[in-house]
C-alpha positions in Angstrom: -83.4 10.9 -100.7 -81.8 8.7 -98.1 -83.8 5.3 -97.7 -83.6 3.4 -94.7 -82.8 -0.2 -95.2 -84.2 -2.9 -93.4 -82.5 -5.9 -91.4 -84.0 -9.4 -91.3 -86.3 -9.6 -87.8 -84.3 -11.7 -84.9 -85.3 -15.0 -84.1 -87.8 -15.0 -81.6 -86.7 -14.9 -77.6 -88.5 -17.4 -75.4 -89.8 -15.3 -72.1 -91.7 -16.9 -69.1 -92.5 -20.5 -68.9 -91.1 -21.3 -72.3 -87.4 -20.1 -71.6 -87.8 -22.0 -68.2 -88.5 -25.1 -70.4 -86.4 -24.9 -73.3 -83.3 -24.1 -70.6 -84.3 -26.7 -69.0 -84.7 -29.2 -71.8 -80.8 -28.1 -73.0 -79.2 -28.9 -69.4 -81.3 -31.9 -69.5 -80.0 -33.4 -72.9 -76.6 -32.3 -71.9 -77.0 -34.5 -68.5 -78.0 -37.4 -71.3 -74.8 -36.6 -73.5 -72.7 -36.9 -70.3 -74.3 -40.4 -69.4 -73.7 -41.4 -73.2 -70.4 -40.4 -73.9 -69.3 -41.8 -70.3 -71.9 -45.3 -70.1 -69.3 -47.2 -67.5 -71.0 -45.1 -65.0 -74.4 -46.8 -65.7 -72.5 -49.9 -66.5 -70.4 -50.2 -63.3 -73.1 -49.0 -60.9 -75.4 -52.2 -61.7 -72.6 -54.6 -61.3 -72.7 -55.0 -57.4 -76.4 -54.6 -57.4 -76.5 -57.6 -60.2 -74.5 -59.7 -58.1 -76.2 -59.6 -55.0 -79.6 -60.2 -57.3 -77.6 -63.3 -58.7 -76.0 -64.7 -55.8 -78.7 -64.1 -53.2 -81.3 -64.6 -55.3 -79.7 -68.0 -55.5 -77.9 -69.0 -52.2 -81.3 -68.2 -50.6 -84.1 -69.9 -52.8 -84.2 -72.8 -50.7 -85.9 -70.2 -48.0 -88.7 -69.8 -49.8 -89.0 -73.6 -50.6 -89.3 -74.5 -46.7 -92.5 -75.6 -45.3 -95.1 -72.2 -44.0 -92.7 -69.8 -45.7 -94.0 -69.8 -49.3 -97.0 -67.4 -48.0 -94.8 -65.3 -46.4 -92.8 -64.6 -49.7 -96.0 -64.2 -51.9 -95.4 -67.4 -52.7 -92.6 -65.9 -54.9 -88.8 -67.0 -55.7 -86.6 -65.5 -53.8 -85.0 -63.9 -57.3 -88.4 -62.5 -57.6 -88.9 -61.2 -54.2 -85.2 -59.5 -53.6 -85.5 -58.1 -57.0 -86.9 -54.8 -56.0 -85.2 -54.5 -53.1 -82.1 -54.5 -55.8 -83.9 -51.9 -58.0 -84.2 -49.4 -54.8 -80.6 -50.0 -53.3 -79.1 -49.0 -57.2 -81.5 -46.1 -56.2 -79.6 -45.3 -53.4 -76.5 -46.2 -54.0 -76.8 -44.2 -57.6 -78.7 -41.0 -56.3 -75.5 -39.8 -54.7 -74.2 -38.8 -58.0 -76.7 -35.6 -58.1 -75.1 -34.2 -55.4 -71.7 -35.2 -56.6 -72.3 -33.6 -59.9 -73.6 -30.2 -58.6 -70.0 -30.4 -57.0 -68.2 -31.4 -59.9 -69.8 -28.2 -61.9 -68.4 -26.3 -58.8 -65.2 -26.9 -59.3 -64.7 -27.1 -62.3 -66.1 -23.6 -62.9 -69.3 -24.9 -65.1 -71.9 -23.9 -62.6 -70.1 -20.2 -62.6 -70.0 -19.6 -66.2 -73.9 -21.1 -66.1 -74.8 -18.1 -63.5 -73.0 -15.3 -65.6 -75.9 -16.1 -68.0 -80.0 -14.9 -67.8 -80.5 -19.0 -67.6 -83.1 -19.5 -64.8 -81.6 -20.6 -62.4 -84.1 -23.3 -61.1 -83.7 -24.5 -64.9 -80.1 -25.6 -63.8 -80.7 -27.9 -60.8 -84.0 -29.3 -62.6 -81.9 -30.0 -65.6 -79.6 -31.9 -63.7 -81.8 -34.1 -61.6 -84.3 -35.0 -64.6 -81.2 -36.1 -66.2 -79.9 -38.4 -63.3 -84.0 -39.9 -63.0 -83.8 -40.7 -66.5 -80.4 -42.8 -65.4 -82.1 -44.4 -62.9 -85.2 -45.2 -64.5 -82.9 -47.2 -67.0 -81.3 -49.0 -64.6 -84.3 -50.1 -63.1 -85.6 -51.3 -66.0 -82.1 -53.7 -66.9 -82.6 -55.0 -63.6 -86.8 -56.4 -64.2 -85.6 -57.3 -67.9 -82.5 -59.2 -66.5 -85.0 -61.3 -63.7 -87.4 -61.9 -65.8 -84.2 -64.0 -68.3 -82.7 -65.3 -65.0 -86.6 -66.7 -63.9 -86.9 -68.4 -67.9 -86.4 -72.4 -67.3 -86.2 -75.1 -70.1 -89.1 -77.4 -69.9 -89.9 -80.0 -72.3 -88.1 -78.6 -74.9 -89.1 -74.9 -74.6 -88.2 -71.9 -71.9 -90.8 -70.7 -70.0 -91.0 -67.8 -67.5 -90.5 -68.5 -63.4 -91.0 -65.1 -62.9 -94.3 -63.1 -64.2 -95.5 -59.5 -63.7 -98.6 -60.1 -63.0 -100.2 -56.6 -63.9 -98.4 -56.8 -67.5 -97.3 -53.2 -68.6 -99.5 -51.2 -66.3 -98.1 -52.8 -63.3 -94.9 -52.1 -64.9 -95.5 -48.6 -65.2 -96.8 -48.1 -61.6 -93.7 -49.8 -60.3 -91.7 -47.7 -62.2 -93.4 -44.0 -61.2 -92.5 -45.7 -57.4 -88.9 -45.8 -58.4 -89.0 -42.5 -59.8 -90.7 -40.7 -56.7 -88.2 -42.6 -54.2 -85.4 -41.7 -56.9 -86.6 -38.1 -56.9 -86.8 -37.9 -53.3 -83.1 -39.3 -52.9 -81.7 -37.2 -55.6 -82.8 -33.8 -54.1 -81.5 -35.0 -50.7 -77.9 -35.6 -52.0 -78.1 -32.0 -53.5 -79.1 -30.9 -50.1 -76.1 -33.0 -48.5 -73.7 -31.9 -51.7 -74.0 -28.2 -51.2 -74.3 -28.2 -47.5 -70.9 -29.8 -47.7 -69.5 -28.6 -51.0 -67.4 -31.7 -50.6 -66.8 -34.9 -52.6 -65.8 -37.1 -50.2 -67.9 -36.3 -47.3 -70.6 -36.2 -49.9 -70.0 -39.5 -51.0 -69.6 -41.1 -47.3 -72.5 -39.5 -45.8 -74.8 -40.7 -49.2 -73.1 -44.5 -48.8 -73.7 -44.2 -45.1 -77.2 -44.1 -45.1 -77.8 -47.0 -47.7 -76.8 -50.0 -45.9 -79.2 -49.4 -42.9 -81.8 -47.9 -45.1 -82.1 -51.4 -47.2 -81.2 -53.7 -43.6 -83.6 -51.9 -41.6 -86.6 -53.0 -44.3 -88.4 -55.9 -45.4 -85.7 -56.0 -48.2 -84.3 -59.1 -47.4 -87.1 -61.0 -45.5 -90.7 -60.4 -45.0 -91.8 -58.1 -41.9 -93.1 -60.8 -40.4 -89.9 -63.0 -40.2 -87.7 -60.0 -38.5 -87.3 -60.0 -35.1 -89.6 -57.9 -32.9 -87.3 -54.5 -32.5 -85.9 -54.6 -36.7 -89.9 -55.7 -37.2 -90.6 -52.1 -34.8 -88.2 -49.9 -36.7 -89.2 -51.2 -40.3 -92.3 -49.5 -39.8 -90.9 -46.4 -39.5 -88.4 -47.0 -42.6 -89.9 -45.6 -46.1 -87.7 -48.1 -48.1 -90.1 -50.6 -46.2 -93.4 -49.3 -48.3 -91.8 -48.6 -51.5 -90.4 -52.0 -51.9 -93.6 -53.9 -50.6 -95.6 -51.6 -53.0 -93.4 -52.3 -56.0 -93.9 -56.1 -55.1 -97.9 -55.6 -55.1 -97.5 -53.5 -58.4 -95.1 -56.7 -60.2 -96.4 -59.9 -58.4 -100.3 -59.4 -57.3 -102.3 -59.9 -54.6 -100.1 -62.6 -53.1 -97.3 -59.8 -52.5 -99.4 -57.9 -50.0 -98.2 -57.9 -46.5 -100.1 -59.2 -43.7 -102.8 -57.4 -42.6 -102.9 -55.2 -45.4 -104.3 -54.4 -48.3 -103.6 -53.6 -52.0 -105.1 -50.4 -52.2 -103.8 -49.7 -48.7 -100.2 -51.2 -49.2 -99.5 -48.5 -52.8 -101.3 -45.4 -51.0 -99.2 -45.7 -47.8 -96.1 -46.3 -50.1 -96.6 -43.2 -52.2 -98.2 -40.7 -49.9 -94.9 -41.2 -47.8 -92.7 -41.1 -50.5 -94.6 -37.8 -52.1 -94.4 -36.3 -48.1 -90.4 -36.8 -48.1 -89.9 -35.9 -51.6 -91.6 -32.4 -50.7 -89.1 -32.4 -47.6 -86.4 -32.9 -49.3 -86.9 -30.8 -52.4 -87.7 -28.1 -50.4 -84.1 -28.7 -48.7 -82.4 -29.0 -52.1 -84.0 -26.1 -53.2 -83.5 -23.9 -50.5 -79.8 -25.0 -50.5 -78.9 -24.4 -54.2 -81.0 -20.7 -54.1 -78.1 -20.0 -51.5 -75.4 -21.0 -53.5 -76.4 -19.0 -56.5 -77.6 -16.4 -54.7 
């Protein structure tokens, strides 16, 4: 009598939202591996941003110091002002490198040999830009740790802080889910611009292009209501403008809000533009890599 022997049950196959996740969660730690094993990228991509914090933050105190402008700056450093304008040009300048990555797995053939496989293929782009947040997110946090040492001053005998967050960790927190939305919002648009182009270098120029007047056309640098009239006119219509006077409410307090505004007013504003464009764009990025893929 023949008997009919039994081999060991396979593993079990994730189907639905749990393959989604778990593919995404593997292309998501390999974005972290990348980042690890290569950290000059992080390194190098603070260094201008630190300098300009440094120097400007130094070469233009005195501003902030003159009679009738200390209300204007929240009554802030300058250090502490310009400081998120720094965290959201690193944004900018480092959200080109989601686009530039879709195009390095392009030619190098990873992206291919990721499509010959059942991986979803939303679970490829969302692996990738989760992982270029989390750089971001890190970044932004170096640059608030390194003001707040910069701000420390040695008084009788002991440091104490210049420069306080006035919310503590919650305040912290909001500032940083700003970043994150603005980052998001960037990061899809460079996979829009990457795969519309499918080139590094234009990629690269047309991401770099758009920083400069992004960050010159805000309140960045000065308060709104030191520009001149027309850079004061198109400020209003610049989102970098909102994100970086809500960051400041979020850090400083009260004192941070622009005139004629208010708290509540100045972080809604900031995010339900940011959330708007971040829809925009996604939708772009999306749209654009389904075509690729096919």
């Amino acid at each position: 009598m023949r008997t009919i022997a039994h081999s060991k049950p396979f593993p079990a196959i994730f189907h639905g939202w749990g393959a989604f996740l778990s593919e995404t969660w593997t292309l998501y730690r390999r974005a972290l591996l990348k980042l690890y094993r290569r950290p000059v990228i992080l390194y190098f991509s603070l260094v201008q941003p630190m300098i300009w914090l440094l120097l400007f933050g130094q070469i233009f105190n005195r501003i902030t110091e003159a009679p009738g402008f200390s209300a204007a700056f929240g009554g802030q450093s300058y250090l502490a002002f310009f400081a998120p304008a720094i965290i959201l040009q690193t944004i900018l300048f480092g959200a080109g490198q989601s686009g530039l990555g879709l195009i390095n797995d392009l030619d190098t053939g990873f992206l291919s040999k990721l499509l010959t496989t059942p991986i979803h293929r939303l679970a490829i782009l969302l692996g990738k830009v989760l992982g270029d947040l989390t750089r971001m997110l890190s970044q932004a946090v170096i640059i608030l740790v390194v003001t707040f040492v910069v701000g420390l001053r040695w008084v009788d005998g002991s440091l104490e802080p210049t420069i306080m967050y006035y919310y503590g960790l919650p305040g912290l927190l909001g500032a940083l889910g700003i970043t994150l939305l603005f980052g998001l919002m960037l990061a899809a648009l460079s996979v829009a611009i990457a795969l519309t182009t499918r080139n590094t270098e234009a990629t690269f120029l047309i991401s770099n292009f758009l920083t400069f007047p992004l960050i010159f056309t805000s309140s960045a640098l000065l308060p709104v209501e030191l520009l001149p009239d027309w850079l004061r006119t198109v400020s209003t219509f610049n989102p970098v403008t909102y994100a970086i006077n809500a960051l400041r409410v979020l850090l400083y307090g009260p004192t941070s809000v622009p005139a004629g505004s208010t708290m509540g007013d100045t972080i809604l504003y900031a995010v339900g533009i940011l959330l708007v464009l971040t829809v925009i764009t996604l939708t772009l990025g999306t749209s654009r890599f389904r075509r690729v893929v096919g």
